[in-house]
N, C-alpha and C positions, 0 to 999 in steps of 0.2 A: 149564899154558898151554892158551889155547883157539884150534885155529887152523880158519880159515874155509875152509870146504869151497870152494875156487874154482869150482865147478859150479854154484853156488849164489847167486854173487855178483848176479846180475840180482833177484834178491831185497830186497837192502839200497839201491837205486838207488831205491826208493818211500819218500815221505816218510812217517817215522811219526805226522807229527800233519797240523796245517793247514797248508799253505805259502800264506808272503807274498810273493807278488812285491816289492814295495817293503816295505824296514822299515819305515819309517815308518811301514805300515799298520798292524804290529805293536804299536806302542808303550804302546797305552793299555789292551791285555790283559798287558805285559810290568810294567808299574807296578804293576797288581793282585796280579804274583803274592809269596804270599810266604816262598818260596824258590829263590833262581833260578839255575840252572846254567846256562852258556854254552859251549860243546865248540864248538871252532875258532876259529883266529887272527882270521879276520875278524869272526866274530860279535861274538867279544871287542873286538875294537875300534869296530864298530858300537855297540855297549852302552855303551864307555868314551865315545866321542863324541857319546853324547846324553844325555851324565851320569849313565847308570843304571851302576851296579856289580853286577856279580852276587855272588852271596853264593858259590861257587865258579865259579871258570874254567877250563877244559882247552886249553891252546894246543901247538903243537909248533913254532912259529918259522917253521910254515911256511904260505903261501898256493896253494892249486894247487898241489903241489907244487913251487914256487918256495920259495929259502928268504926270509925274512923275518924282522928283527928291528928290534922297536920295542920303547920303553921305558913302555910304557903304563900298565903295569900299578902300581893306585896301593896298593899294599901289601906287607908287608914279611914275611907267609908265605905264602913261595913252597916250594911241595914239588915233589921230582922221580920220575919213573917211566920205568921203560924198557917198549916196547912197541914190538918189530917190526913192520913192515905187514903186515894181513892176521891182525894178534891181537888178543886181549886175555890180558896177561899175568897172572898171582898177581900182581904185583909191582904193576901198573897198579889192579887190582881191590882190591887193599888199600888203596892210594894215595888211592883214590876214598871206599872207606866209613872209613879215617881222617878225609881232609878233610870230608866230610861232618859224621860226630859232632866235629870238633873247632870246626867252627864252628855248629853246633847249638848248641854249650854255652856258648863264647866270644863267639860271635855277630861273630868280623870275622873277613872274607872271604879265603880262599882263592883262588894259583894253582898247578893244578899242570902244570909244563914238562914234557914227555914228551920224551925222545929215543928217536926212533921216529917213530910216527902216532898222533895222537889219534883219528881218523874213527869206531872202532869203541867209544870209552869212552861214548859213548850210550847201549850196553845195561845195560852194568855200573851206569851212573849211573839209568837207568830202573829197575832192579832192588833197588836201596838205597837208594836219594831217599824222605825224607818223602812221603808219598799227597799233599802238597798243593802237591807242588813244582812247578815249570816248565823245564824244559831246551828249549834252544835251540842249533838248530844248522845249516849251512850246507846248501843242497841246492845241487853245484855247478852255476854258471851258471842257475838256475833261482827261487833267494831261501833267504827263510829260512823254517826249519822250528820249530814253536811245539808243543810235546808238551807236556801235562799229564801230569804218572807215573800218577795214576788210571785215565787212559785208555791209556798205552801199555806199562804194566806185560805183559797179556797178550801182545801184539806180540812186545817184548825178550822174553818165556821160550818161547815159538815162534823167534824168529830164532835163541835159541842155542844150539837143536835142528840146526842148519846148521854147528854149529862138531864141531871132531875136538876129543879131550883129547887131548894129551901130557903 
């Protein structure tokens, strides 16, 4: 398990890619991409609600740390991961480069429910995503955040120079 140096945290508060203040603004580089991960509940549901499906989703049920449960999600593999806040776990990291290769090959989409936090499976997905993929994900109260893994590959193996092993 990888756990995050708390000293360090004002680090991960900068967005890894482009931030959109409004989705919307995002949409028509989100259509282009063509592999698309979504990490957080809202993102996830912004995406569901303007018809786009990502080809993996990373949700924890919750919003702001409120919890939240909607039944959104329009598919029928659903995998689960435990991941404390403030980690990323083996259990969480496998989770991700499973669903990953399994819908590379299958080609229909993944979600994986975290009990825990999902905030930090950005890296792990940054790290094992196809070079031509796109992750998205929430910057709180601030919008959304649109990574290319080409580009934020370096970034994710810098940030996880900030984590402890255990």
């Amino acid at each position: 398990m990888f756990k995050l140096d708390e000293n360090l945290i004002a680090e991960f508060k900068k967005p890894l890619g482009k931030l959109y203040v409004e989705f919307e603004d995002a949409i028509p580089m989100i259509k282009e991409a063509n592999f698309l991960i979504s990490v957080g509940d809202q993102t996830t549901k912004n995406l569901l609600d303007n018809d786009l499906i990502p080809d993996l989703g990373i949700i924890d049920n919750r919003i702001q740390r409120k919890d939240h449960n909607h039944d959104i999600i329009p598919t029928e593999n659903i995998l689960e991961a435990d991941n404390p806040a403030g980690t990323i776990t083996k259990n969480l990291w496998e989770t991700i480069e499973s669903a990953i290769s399994l819908t590379l090959d299958d080609n229909k989409n993944r979600i994986i429910v975290v009990k825990g936090e999902e905030d930090l499976a950005v890296l792990p997905c940054l790290l094992v995503a196809p070079e031509d993929a796109v992750i998205l994900y929430g910057q709180p109260n601030e919008g959304l955040v649109f990574v290319n893994v080409s580009e934020g590959k370096s970034k994710a193996t810098r940030l996880m120079t900030y984590f402890n092993e255990e």
